[in-house]
N, C-alpha and C positions, 0 to 999 in steps of 0.2 A: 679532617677538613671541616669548615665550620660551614653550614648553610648560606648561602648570599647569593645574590647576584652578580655575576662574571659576565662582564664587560670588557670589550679590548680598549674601549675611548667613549665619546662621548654618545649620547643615546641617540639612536635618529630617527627620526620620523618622516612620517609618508601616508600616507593618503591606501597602503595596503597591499599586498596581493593580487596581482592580475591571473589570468588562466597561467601564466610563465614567466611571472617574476614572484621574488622573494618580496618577506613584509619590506615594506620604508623602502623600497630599492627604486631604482631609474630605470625603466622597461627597458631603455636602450643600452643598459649594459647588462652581459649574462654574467648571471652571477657564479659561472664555475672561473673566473676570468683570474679572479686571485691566484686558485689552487692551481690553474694551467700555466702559468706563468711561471711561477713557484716551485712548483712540484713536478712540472713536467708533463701530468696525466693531459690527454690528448682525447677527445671525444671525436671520433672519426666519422660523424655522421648529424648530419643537424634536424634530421630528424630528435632525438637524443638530447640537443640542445633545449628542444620544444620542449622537452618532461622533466630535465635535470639541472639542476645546480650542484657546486662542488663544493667540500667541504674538507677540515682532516680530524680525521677520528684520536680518539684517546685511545689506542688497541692496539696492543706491540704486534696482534695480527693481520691488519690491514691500514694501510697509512689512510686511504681517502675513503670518503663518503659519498657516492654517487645519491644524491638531496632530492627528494621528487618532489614539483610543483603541485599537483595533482594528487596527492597521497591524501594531505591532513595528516599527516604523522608532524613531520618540522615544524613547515612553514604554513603560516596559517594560509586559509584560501578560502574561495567560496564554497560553501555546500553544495551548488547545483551544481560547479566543474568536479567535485573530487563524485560525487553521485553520478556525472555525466563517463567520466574515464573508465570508473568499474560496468558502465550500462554499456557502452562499447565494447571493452574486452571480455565482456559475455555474449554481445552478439557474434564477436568473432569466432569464440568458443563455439557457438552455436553455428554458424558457419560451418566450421573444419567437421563439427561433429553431426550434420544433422539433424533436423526438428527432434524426429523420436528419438535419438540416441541420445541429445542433451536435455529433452525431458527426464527420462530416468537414471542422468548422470549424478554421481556424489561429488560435491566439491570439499573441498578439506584448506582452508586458509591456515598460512601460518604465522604464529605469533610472532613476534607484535604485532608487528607493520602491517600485516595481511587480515587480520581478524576481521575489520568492515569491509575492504578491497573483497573478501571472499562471499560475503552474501551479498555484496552487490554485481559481482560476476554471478552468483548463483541465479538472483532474478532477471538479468541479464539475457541472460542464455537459457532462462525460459526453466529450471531444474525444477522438477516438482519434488525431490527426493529433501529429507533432510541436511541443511546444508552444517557443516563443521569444524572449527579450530583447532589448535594443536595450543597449548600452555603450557604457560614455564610457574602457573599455580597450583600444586597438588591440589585434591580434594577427597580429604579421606573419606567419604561416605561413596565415594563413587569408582567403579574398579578399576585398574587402567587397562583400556585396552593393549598398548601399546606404546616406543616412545622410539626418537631418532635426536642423530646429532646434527647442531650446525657450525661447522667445524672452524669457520671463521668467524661468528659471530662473539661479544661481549659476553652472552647468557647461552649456552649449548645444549641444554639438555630440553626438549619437547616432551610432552607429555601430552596423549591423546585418551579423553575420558569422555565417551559418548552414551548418554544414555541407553540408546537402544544402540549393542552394539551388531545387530544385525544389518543397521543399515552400511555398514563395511563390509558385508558379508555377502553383498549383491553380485552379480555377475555385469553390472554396470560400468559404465566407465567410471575410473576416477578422475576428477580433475584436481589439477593441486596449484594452488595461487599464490604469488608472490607481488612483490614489490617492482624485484629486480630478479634474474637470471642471471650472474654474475661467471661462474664455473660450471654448475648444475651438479657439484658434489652434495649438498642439501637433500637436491630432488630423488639423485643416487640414494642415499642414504635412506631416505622416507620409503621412495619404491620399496627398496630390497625388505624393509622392516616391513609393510603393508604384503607387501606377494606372500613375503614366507608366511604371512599368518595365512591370505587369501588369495589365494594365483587369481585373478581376471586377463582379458584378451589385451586390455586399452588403458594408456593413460594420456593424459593433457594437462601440458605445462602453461599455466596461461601466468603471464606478467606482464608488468607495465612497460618493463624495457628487458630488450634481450640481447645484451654484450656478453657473450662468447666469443671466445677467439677460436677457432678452426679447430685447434687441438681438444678444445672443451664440447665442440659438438660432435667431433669423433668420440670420444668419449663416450659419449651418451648414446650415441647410434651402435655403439659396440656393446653396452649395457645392454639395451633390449633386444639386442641380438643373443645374446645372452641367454637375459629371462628367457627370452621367447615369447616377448609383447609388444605392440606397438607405442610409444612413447610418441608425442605430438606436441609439437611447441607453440601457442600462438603471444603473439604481443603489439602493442601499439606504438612500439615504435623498437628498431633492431638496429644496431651498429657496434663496431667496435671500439672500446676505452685501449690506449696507449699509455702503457705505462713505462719509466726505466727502467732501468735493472736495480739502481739501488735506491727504490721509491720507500722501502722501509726505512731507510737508513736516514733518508731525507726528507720523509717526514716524521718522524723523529724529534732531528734536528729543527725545523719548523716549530712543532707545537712546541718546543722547550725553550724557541727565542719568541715565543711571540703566544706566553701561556700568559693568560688574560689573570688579572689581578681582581680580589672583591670592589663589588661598588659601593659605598656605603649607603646606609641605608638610609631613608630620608627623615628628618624631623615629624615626630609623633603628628603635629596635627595635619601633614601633608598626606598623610597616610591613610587608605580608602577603607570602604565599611564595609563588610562581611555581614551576609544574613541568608538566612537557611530557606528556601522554597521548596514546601511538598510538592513531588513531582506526582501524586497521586499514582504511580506506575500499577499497572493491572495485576492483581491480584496471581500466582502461580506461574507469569510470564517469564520467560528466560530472559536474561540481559542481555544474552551474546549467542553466540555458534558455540561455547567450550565444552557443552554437553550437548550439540545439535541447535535447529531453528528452524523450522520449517515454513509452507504456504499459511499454515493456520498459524502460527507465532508470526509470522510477516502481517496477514490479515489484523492480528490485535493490536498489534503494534500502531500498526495504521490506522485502526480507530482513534486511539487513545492519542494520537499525536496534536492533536489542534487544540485538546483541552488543556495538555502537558506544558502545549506552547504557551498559549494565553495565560497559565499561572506563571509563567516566567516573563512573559512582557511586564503584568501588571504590579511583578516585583523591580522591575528595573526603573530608579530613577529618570536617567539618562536619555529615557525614552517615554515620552509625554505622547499621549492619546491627540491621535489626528486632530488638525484645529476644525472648525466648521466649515473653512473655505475649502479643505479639501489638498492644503499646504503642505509640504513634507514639515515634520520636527526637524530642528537643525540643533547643533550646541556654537560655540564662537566660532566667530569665522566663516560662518554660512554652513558649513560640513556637517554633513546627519553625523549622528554618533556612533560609532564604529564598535560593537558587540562581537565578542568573541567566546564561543565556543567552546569549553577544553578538556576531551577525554581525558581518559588515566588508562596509558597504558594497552593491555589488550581491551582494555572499553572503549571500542569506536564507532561501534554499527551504532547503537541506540544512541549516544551523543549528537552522532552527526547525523539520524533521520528529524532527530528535536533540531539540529541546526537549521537544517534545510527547510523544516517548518516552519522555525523562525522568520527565515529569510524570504520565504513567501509571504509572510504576513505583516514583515515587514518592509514590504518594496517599496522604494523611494522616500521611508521615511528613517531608517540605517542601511549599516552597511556589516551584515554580519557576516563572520567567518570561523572557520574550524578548522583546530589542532588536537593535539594530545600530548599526554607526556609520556616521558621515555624513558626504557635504562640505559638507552645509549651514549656513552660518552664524546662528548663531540667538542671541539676547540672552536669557542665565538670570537669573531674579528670582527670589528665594527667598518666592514668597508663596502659601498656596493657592489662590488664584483663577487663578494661570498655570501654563501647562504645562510649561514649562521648567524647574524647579527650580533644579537644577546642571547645569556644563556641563562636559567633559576638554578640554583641548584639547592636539592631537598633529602630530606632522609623518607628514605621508604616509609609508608604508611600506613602498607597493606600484608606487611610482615612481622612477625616477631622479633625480636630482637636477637641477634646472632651473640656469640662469643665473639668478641675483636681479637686482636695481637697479644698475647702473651695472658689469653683466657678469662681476661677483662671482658664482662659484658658489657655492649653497646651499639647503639646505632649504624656505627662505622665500621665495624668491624667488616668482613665479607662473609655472605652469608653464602647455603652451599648451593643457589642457583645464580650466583650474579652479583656485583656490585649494592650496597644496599641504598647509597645515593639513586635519587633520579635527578630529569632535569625535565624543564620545558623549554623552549628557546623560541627568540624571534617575539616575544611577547614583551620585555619590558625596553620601554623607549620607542614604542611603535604607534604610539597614540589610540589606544582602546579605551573608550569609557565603563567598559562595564566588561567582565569575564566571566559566564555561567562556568562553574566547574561542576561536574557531573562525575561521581564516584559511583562507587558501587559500595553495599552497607561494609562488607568486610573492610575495605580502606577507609568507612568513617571512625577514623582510630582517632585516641589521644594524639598523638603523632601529627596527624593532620590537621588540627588546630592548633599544636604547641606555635610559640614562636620560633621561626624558622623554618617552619612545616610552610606545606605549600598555600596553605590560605594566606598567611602571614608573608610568604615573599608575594602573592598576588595584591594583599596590600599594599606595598610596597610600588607597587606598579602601576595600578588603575583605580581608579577613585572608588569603582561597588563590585565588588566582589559576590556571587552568589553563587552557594552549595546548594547541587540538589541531589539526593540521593537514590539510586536505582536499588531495590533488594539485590541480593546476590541470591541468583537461581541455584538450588542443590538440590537435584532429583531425587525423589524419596522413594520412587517404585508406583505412585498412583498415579499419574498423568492419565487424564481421561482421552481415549479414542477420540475420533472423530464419528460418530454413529453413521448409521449405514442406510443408506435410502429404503422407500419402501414403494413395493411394484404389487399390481393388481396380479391377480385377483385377489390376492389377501388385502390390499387397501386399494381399495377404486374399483370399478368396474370398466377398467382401459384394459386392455391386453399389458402383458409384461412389459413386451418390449418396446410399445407406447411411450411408455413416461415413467420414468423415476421419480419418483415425490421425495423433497429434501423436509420431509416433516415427522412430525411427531404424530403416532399415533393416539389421538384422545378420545376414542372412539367410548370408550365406557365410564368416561365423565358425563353428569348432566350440567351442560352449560346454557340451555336456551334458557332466553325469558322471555315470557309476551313483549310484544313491539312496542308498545305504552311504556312499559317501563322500563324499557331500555332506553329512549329518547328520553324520559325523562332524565333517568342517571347522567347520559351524556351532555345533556344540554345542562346540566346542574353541575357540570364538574367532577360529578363523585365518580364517574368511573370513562375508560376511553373505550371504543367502540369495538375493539380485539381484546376484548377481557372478557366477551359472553357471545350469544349467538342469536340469531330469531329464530322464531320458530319458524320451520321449513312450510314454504308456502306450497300447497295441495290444489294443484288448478281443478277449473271446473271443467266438466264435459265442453261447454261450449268455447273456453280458453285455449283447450288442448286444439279445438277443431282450429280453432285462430291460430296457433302456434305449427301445427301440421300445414296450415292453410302458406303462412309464409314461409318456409320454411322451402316446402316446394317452387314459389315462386321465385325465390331470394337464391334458389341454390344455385342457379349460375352466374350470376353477381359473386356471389359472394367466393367461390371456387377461380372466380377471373381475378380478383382481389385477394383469394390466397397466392395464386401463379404469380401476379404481379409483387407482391410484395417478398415471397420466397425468392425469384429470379435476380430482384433486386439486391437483396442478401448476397447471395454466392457470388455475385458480380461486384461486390463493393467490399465486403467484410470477408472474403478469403472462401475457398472451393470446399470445406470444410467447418462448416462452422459449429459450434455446440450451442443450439437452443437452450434458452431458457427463460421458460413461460413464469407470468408472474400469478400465482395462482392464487382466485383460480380461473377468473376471465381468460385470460390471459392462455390458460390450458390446452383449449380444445383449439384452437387458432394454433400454437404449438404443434395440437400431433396432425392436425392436415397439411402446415407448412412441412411437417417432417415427410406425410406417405406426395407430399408433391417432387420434395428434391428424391425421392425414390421414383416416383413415377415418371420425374419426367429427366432425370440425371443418375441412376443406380443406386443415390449414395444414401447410406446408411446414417444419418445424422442422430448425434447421442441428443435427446431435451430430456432436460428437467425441470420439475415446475417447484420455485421457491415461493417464501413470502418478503411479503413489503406491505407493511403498516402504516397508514399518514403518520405523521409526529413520532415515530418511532425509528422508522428508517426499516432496510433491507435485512436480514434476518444472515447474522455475519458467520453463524458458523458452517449454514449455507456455503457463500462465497469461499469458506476457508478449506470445505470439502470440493468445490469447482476448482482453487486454485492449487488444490493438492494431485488433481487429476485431469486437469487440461492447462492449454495455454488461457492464460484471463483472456489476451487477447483476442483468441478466438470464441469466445462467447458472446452471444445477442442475445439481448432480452426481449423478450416478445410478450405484446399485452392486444388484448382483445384489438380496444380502441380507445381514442382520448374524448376525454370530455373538455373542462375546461384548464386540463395538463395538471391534475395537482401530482399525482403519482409521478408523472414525467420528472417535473420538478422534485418532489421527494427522491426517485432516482438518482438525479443526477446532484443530490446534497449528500444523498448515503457513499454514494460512491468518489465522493470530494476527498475521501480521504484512500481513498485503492485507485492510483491512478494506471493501473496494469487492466483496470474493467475498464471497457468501452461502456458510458452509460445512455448512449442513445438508443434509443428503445423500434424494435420493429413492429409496427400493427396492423393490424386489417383495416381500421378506416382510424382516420387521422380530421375529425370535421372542426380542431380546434385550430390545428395548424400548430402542432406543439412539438413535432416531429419532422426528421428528413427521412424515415424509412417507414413507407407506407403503399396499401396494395391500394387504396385509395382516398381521396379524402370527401368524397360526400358522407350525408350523415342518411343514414336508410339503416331501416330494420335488420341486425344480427340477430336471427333469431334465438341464437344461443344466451342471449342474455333476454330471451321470455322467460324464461324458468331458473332456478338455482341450480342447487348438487343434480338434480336428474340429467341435467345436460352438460355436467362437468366433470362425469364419473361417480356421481356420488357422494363426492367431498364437498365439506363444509366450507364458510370462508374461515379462514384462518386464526391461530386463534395464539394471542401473545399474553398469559400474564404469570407472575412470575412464583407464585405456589402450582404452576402448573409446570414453567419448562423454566427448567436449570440455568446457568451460566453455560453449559457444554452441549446443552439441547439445541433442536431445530424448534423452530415452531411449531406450534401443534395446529391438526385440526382433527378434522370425522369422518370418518365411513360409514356412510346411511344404507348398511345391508338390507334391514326393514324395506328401503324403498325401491329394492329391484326390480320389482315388479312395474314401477313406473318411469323406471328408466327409458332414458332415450338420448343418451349416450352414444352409443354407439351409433345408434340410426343416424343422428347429425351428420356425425364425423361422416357413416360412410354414403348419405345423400349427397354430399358436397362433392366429395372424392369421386362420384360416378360423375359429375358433370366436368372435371377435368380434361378428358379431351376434348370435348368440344371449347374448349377456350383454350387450350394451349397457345394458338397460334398467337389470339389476342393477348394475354398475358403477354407474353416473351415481345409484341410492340410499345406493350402499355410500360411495360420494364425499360425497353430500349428509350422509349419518348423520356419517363421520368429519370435518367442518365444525364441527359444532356440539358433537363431543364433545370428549372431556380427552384429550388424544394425549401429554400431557409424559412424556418418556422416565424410565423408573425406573430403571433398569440393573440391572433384576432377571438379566439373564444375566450379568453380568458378577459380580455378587457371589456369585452361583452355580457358575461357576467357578474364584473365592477360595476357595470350601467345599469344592469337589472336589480343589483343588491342596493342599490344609491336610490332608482326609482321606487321600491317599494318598500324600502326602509327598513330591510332585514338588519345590514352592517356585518355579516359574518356570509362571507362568500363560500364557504365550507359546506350553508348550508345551501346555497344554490347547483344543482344539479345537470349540464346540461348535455344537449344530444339525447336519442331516442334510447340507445344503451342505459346513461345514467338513470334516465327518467322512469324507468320500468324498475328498475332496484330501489329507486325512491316510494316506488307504489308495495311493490313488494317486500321491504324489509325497514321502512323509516315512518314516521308518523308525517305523509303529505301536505301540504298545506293548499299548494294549488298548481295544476300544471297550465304553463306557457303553451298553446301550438299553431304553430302558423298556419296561416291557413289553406296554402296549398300542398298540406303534406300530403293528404292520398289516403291511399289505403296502409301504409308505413306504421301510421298511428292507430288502427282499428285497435290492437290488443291496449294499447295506453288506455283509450279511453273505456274499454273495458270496464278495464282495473279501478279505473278513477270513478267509474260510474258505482261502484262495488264497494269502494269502498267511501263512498259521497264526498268525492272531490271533485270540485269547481275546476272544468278546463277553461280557459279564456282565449279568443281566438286573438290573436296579434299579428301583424306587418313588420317586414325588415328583420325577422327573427336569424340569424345566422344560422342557427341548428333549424330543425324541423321540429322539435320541442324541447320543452325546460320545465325540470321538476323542481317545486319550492319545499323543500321541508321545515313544518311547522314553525317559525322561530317562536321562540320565547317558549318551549312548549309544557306544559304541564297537563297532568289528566284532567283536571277542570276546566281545560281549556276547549274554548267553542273557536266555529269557525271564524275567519276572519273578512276585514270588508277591504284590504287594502293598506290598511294604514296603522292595523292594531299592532304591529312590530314596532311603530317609532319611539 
């Protein structure tokens, strides 16, 4: 049969896909309405109705095709509903199995249909384990674990090739994801093959729909009776298909009166343009689940999605850059331009998370949507009541060529997993302007550009056509770990079970440089401010006496302001939450909030302190070791305090693309108002940000450049052994921690008060230092400093220019002005200051540079 497109009649169009209609279809009629009429099948539950359309199969073994709305296999739809369906039937999963047990559950999707449906049940349901496929692709370099039949499907033969095949080998649940639950001879079949290699206690059948008739869940309850396992079924929606007795026979009969004819193919210059976009894909990333995917391949992924997106927006015609007014793009008609999506095949996770990025980025200005293609043979009617519409039909791509009939090599021949035709459907005559098609390198074959190939019938269809291509992942045995945190007493001077450091140790690098010419580097461009270090600043006798001085004064402040801002935690963000401090302010604020929910609630809370760089972003392999070992969503990020929110902000940009991490941050004082989780928000002396490593454990700030830490690395920083002796570390922590009970009571009011009040962040500091930087004609807010926290790091580690202080800060500012007396900075007293002071670092700064009067910046 020759390649074309298979049409029943004329092409229709429609305005798209809803959550539960077919493309081009009239929401008010369901589209299983043909086949039910016709054929007889009966959907006995309208629940069913909500997820399925009907169709009839090309398959002497099964007459009808129960069509899921929701999938992105057929019918195209929107990314956030087919993303929203697998985020539900994970939570369900999660549900039946509990938090712990579906954290360390393995899920196992099966191909086709199921390969995105199953990592997005995996994140779903919270799984930190490697999630995984089943294929109908051999891959010689990788061994097979295992393989099962699907005994009514078109292609039968599964194949399961997992890189590490220990993660089958857990005592974990398994969960196995489908589409549909139609008999649960599949599921039969996959258990029995998975037990006999690995007996486990548990498994869970999670699908989109679960039409069993009574005989078929006997069945399966006599199974694991059996084994001597629990078997678990969950699904979004359950009822039973009614079928006749002679529904093969009669549909049959059906598809051979009503076998749709080619369409011809339209005149060369009607015909749309094909062009290739680098998807830039990350280097050693897996495409799929078919050798595994885990929290750290979901983490990359998610970075790399917005950059992947953007070279595909700025290849589409069809899609013109926002006007100025802030206008949606339209094409004729008024209607944005309708962008569509379109795996290949088992590639559907990575297609459809680039969809769904798409479609956030393009709200209101298209309207995009995702499918895939298939081996499945399916018979297209051009009628609203069916789901098929239109059909492509193409020669495999991503295969070699078989021997045909009578030992003819060629395309059509059948090869020995399946049919060598694909097809895509519901895509031509449905008004798309534009079709990203997203392969993987092995299918960018001659094949797939010939005429006839599927670029060429997408031609045919939509006016731009664009390839982009994904590596195809082949495990080679080096896959790097995830490295392993590092606990004092070998790095820091915390106790172990304190704080786990998500860092690199750099401890026998020299990275300092004098504070001269580090400002200068930075303010010259030649280098950014985590690519070296200052040198550690060594107070004087009279500094220490300052910093012991507040320190004492401050500790019950500041312990009432741990209590309030930890109680606020547990009461908002879950009874368990996993810290983590941004280090290294952020640290020590970390292990007091941690020995408070012990002191004042039993509980054991894991923290860990990562990094987060300005302009760099949050240190992702970090995240990608948190998401491999907790729930995201149970993690808080915890920082000192805010100044004028840049970190906040940097937070909540790095984590724009990990929408599983909460990125509002918890702090001890909040005087920018940049935050809703805070112990307080006046601005008053932390005395922990008097001093650097001595009061942070001994660790350095952090340190990002890239002859120092890998692509697989954490960030690095230092452990200043040498300055044990001036530690005082520990003393902080534990002077705060003894004034604990005397404020409990107050804490647990000041918690209860800020529950019920208005906390929404103003960013009244941040528009405060637009004013300050405008008044004295710096123009780079970056270098404006503000709060008593920033201001003291500006003395200590930055080349000063001049501190701001109000003038009824008190004794608060004693150590400021110290430092500024120390190192000959002009303090200037001011009115209406929002913080209690503001540090100016030098602009324009070079070492020839003298002080300034005011005005030497414009």
């Amino acid at each position: 049969m020759n390649a074309s497109v298979r049409e029943a009649g004329a092409a229709a169009t429609g305005s798209g896909a809803g959550p539960h209609t077919g493309a081009g279809t009239d929401p008010q009629v369901w589209t299983g309405t043909w086949v039910a009429e016709r054929l007889g099948v009966r959907l006995e539950d309208e629940e069913l109705r909500g997820l399925l359309g009907l169709a009839l199969r090309r398959n002497p073994k099964r007459a009808h095709l129960l069509v899921s709305t929701v999938l992105g296999k057929h019918v195209p739809q929107r990314p956030s509903a087919v993303l929203d369906a697998g985020r539900r039937l994970g939570e369900r999963v999660r549900e039946r199995l509990g938090a712990a047990e579906a954290a360390r559950s393995v899920v196992l999707g099966f191909a086709e249909t199921a390969t995105g449906l199953g990592l997005t049940v995996a994140h779903g349901m919270g799984s930190r384990a490697s999630a995984l496929h089943s294929t109908r692709r051999p891959v010689p370099e990788v061994p097979r674990y295992g393989g099962f039949e699907e005994e009514h499907s078109h292609a039968t033969s599964h194949l399961l090739l997992p890189e590490d095949p220990d993660a089958l080998r857990t005592g974990a649940p398994l969960v196995l994801v489908d589409d549909e639950l139609s008999t649960g001879r599949t599921v039969r079949n996959t258990v029995a093959a998975l037990h006999a290699a690995h007996p486990r206690d548990r498994y869970v059948v999670a699908a989109l729909v679960d039409t069993r008739g009574g005989a078929d869940v006997a069945s399966l309850e006599k199974f694991a009776a059996e084994l001597g396992a629990r078997i678990d079924v969950v699904a979004l929606a359950a009822g039973r298909v009614g079928l006749p007795d002679d529904v093969l026979e009669r549909g049959r009969e059906l598809v051979a009166a009503h076998r749709d004819a080619p369409h011809p193919a339209p005149p060369p210059e009607a015909r749309g343009t094909v062009r290739r976009v680098e998807a830039d894909w990350p280097q050693g990333l897996p495409d799929g689940a078919r050798h595994g995917f885990g929290p750290r391949e979901q983490l990359r992924l998610e970075a790399a999605l917005p950059g992947m997106a953007e070279r595909v927006l700025s290849a589409l015609d069809c899609l013109p850059a926002p006007p100025a007014d802030g206008a949606p793009g339209t094409r004729a008609g008024g209607a944005p331009p309708r962008v569509l999506v379109l795996g290949n095949e088992e590639l559907m996770y990575a297609p459809l998370m680039l969809a769904g990025e798409l479609e956030r980025r393009t709200e209101g200005r298209a309207e995009v949507r995702f499918s895939t293609t298939t081996r499945s043979p399916v018979l297209a009617v051009d009628d609203p009541g069916y789901a098929i519409r239109t059909a492509l039909c193409f020669p495999a791509h991503d295969l070699p060529y078989h021997d045909g009939p009578g030992g003819a090599a060629g395309p059509h021949g059948p090869g020995p997993d399946g049919p060598v035709e694909r097809y895509a459907y519901n895509i031509a005559g449905q008004g798309f302007d534009a079709v990203v098609a997203v392969v993987d390198s092995v299918g960018d074959t001659p094949a797939l550009h010939a005429p006839g190939g599927l670029l060429d019938q997408l031609a045919g269809c939509v006016p731009e056509v664009a390839l982009a291509v994904v590596p195809s992942y082949v495990p080679d045995g080096t896959a790097p770990r995830l490295p392993a945190p590092l606990h004092g007493p070998a790095f820091s001077s915390y106790a172990q079970d304190e704080v786990a450091w998500l860092l690199r140790d750099l401890s026998d690098v020299e990275l300092e440089a004098p504070t001269e010419e580090r400002e200068e580097a930075i303010q010259a461009g030649g280098a950014h401010y985590a690519e070296s270090l200052p040198v550690e600043y060594q107070p004087s006798a009279e500094y220490q006496r300052l910093f012991h001085d507040a320190l004492e004064s401050a500790a019950e402040r500041l312990a009432r302001a741990v209590g309030t801002v930890t109680e606020t935690v547990l009461a908002e963000r879950g009874p368990r939450p996993v810290l983590v401090s941004l280090a290294r302010a952020g640290t020590p604020v970390g292990v007091l909030m941690r020995r408070w929910a012990r002191y004042a609630h039993g509980l054991d809370l894991p923290h860990y302190a990562v990094s987060i760089v300005r302009g760099r972003g949050i240190d992702s392999n970090a995240l990608a070791y948190l998401a491999a070992h907790h729930d995201p969503a149970d993690v808080v990020f915890v920082d000192g305090w805010t100044g004028k929110g840049a970190i906040t902000h940097e937070l909540f940009q790095a984590l724009a693309a990990h929408p599983r991490f909460d990125p509002e941050p918890a702090v001890l004082a909040d005087p920018g108002s940049c935050v809703r989780t805070f112990g307080t928000r006046e601005d008053f002396l932390i005395p922990s940000a008097c001093l650097n490593s001595t009061v942070s454990g001994l660790i350095s700030r952090t340190v990002l450049r890239a002859d120092l830490v890998g692509p697989h690395d954490f960030h690095g920083a230092k452990f200043y052994r040498e300055l044990s002796g001036s530690d005082l570390s520990g003393h902080f922590v534990d002077t705060v921690s003894a004034r604990f009970p005397a404020v409990r009571a107050d804490a647990a009011r000041d918690a209860a008060a800020a529950a019920s009040a208005d906390r929404t962040p103003t960013w009244a500091g941040w528009r405060a230092v637009e004013e300050i930087s405008e008044a004295y004609g710096i123009g780079d807010v970056n270098l404006i400093k503000p709060g008593v926290g920033e201001t003291t790091r500006v003395l200590l580690r930055r080349v000063p220019w001049r501190i701001l202080a109000r003038r009824d800060a008190g004794t608060d500012l004693d150590h400021v002005r110290l430092l500024a007396a120390q190192r000959g900075v002009p303090v200037e007293e001011v009115d209406e200051l929002p913080y209690r002071c503001v540090g100016i670092v030098h602009p324009r700064y070079t070492r020839g540079a003298t002080g300034a009067d005011g005005k030497a910046a414009r």
